[in-house]
N, C-alpha and C positions, 0 to 999 in steps of 0.2 A: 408741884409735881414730885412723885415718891424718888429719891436717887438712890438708883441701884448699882452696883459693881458688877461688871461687865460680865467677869468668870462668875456670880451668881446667877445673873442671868442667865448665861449657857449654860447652865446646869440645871434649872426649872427647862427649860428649851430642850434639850437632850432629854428628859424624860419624859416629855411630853409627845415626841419623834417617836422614845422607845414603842409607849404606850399604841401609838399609833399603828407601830408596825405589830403589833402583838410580841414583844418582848418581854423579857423581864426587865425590873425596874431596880435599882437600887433608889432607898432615901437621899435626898437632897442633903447636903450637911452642911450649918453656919459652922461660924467660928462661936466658940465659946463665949467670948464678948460681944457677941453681934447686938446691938439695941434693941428692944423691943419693940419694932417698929409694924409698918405695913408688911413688909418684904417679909420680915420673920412669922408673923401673922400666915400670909400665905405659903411660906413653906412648911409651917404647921399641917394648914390644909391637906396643899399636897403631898406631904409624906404619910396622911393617915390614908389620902385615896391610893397612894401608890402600894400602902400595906392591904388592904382593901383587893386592890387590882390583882397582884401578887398572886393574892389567897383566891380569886376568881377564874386566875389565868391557872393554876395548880391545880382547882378542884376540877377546870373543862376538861385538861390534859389529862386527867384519871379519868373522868368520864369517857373522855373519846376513847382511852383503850381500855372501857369496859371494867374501871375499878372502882366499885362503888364505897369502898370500905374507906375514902379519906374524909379529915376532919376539918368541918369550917371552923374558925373563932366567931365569936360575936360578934356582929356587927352593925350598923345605923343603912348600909347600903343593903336599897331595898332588891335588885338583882342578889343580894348574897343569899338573903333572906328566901328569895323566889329560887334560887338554886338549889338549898337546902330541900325545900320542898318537893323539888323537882326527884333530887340526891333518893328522898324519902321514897318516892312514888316507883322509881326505879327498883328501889331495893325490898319494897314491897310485889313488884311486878314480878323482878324474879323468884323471889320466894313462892308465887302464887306457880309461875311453870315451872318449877322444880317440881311441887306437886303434882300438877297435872302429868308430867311427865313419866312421874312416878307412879302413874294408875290412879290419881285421887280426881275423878272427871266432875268430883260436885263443885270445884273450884270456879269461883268464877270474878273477873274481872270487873269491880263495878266504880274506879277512881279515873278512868281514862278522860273524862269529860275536865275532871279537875286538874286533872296533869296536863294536857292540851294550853288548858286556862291558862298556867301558874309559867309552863311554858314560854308561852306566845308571850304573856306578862315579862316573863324575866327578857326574852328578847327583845321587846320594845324597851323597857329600859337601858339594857345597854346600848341601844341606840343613840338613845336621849344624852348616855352617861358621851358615848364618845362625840356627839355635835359640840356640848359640852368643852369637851375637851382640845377638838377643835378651833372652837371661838376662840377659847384661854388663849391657846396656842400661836392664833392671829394676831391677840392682844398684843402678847407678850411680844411678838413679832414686830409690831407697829412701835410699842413704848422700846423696846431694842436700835429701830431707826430711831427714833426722837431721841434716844441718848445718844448714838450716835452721831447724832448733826451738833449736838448740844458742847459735844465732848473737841469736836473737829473747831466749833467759833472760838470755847474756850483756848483750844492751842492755841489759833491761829493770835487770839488777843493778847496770849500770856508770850510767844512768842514779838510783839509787836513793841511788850514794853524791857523784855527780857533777852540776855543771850540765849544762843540754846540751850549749850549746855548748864547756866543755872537753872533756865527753865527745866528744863527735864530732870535734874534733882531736887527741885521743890516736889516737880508731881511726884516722884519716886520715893524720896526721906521724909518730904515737905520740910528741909533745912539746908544751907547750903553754908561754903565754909570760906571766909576771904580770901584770895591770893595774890601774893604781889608776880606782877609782871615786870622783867626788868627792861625790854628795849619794846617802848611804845611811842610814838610821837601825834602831839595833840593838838589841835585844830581849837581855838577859841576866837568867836567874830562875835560883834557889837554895830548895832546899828548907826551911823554916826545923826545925832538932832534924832533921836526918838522921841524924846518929850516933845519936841517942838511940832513934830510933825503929827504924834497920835492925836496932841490937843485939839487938831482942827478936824480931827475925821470922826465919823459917826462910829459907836463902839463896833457896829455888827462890818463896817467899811474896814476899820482898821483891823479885824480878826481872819475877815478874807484875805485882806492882803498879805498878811503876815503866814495865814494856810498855805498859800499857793507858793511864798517864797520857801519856805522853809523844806514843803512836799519837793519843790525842786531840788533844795539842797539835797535832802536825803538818798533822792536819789542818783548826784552825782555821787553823794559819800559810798553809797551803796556800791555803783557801779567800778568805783577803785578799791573794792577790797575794802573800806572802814568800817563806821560804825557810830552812827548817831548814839551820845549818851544821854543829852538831856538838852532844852530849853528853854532859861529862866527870862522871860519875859521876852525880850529882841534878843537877846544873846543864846548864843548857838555852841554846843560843847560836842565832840566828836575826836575818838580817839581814831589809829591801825596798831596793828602791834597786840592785840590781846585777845584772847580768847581762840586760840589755836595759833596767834602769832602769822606774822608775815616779815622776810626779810626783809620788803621793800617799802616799810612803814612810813620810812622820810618820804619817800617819792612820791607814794600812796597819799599822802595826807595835801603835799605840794600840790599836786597834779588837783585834788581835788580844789583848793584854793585857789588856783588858776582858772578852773572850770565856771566854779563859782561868781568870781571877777565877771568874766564874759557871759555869763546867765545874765547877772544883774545891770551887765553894760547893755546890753540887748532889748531887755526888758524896756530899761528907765528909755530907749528908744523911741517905744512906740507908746508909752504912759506919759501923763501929766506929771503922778505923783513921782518921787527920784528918790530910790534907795540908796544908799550908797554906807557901804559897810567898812570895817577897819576886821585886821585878822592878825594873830600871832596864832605862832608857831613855835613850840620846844617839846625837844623832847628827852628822855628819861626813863625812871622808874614810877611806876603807880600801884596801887592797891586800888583791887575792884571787890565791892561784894554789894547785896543786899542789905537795904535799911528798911527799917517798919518789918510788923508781924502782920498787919494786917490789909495795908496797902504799900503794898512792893513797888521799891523805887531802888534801881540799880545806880551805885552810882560811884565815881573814881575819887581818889584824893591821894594828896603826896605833894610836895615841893613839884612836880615837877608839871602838875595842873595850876598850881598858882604862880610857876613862872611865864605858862602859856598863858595866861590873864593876863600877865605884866609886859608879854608883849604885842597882844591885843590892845591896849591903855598907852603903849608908846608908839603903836603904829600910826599909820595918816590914812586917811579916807580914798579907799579901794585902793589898798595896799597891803601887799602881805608881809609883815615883819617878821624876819624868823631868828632865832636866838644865834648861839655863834656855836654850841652844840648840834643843832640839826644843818646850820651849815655846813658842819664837817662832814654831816652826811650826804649831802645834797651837792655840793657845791661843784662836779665833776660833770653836772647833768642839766646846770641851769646856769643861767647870766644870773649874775652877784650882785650888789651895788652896796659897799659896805658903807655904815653910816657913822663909825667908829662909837665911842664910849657913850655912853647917855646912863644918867642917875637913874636906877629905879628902887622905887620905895619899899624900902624891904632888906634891901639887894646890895646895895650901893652902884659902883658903875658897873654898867655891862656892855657889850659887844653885840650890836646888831648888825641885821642886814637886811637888805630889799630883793625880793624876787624882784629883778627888770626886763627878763625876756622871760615871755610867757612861753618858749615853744621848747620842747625835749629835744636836747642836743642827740642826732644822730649819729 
């Protein structure tokens, strides 16, 4: 399908309107660099009918008030041509009663039969020109929706793997430029016996199940304010905190771990199969931006995503471990259960802690 630019399309559209109404037209104008593609091909076209148009709509309006004296250009349109003739017959006509008027009675009228003709001719063509014009007009109408709907999928998908506002600076620059976030807190969960469990399921068994849980997840993340950034196989990455920021990023992220918890206790209720995840939680500084040129992949890094791994990897099964930084943030609004130092690799010891009541202190 031809892709066209919105504002060029409005502007073959608008002249096509004018034309319609009996206006004047200005030329369509690309940009200097425009391709030489379809799109410029027909606005070749239509700027030579609109120059055409122009010079037909100019020479009727002298006609109608009686001024036979203007001058057509050359032209391929066969009404201009029939005009001209017409222009002629006219101006032979009154030559002939200028005579007559003036006592010369042997004058006599013998082109009316051909003028009728050339007439009625050039009428019927601008008929034909404006049906013409019309259909174009519908065309361009129909391929106008089609871009349209075309343009409305692409947001909606580019939105889907993208923030807004990177997305709306690729379509704008089509570049976008990293930035660090300083107070973000991140959400990292791991399915616990994923090997063991996928091994025994049918590939198309295990891609459902893993759909349905994760569509849930998103939209608990969703509905506390976060922000699903990626998931690499069973594992599940989700920041709050960036991309417009939220003060309540710790709580945000908590709340949605808790939510999460009880989805999957729920779940594994009324299934055979029993999921059962592990989750840290820390939070910090990150850099967000865009990787690849060609297939865009949003994505976070910084110490402070690879400590929310580290305490993902030290948590226990359906449980949310959170570092002893977002405890600070948190710890006013939730039951605690500290676990005290534990080695992590990388790290050395660190200070964990357990969400143990699930319910927001009133």
């Amino acid at each position: 399908m031809l892709e066209v630019d919105e504002k060029h399309l409005d502007k073959l559209t608008e002249a096509f309107y004018l034309i319609l109404k009996g206006q004047k037209v200005k030329p369509v104008i690309l940009p200097d660099d425009h391709p030489d593609n379809e799109l410029k091909q027909l606005v070749g076209y239509v700027n030579r009918f609109v120059g055409s148009y122009n010079d037909f709509t100019g020479a009727m309006t002298s006609l109608a008030g009686g001024k036979l004296d203007f001058e057509l250009p050359k032209s391929g349109m066969t009404v201009l041509q029939l005009l001209k003739s017409v222009q002629s017959s006219l101006r032979h006509l009154t030559w002939k009663t200028q005579r007559i008027a003036s006592g010369d009675f042997e004058q006599q009228v013998d082109f009316m039969g051909d003028f009728s003709t050339a007439f009625n001719s050039m009428t019927a063509q601008l008929k034909d020109a404006f049906q013409k014009i019309e259909q174009q007009n519908e065309q361009l109408q129909q391929a106008y929706e089609v871009i349209t709907q075309e343009k409305e999928k692409s947001d909606r998908l580019l939105l889907n793997i993208l923030p807004v506002r990177i997305a709306h600076d690729l379509k704008t620059t089509g570049r976008t430029v990293p930035e660090t976030f300083e107070n973000v807190t991140v959400f990292f969960s791991d399915i616990v016996g994923f090997t063991n469990l996928s091994s025994g399921l049918e590939p198309k068994t295990l891609i459902d199940e893993l759909n349905e849980i994760f569509t849930a997840f998103d939209l608990i993340i969703e509905n506390n304010h976060c922000e699903r950034i990626k998931t690499i196989g069973d594992a599940y990455l989700a920041v709050s905190g960036m991309n417009g920021g939220h003060a309540a990023h710790a709580e945000n992220i908590v709340d949605s771990a808790i939510q999460i918890i009880r989805y999957l206790e729920k779940r594994n209720s009324t299934t055979t199969l029993q999921w059962k995840i592990r989750i840290g939680i820390h939070s910090g500084r990150v850099v967000g931006g865009v990787v690849g040129i060609k297939k865009y992949i949003y994505d976070v890094f910084g110490d402070t995503i690879n400590t929310a791994c580290r305490m993902e990897q030290n948590s226990e099964p359906m449980k949310i471990n959170l570092s002893e930084v977002t405890y600070g943030l948190v710890k006013d609004n939730y039951e605690l259960s500290e676990r005290g130092e534990l080695e992590v690799k990388g790290k050395g010891m660190m200070k964990m802690y357990f969400v143990t009541d699930r319910r927001r202190k009133l």
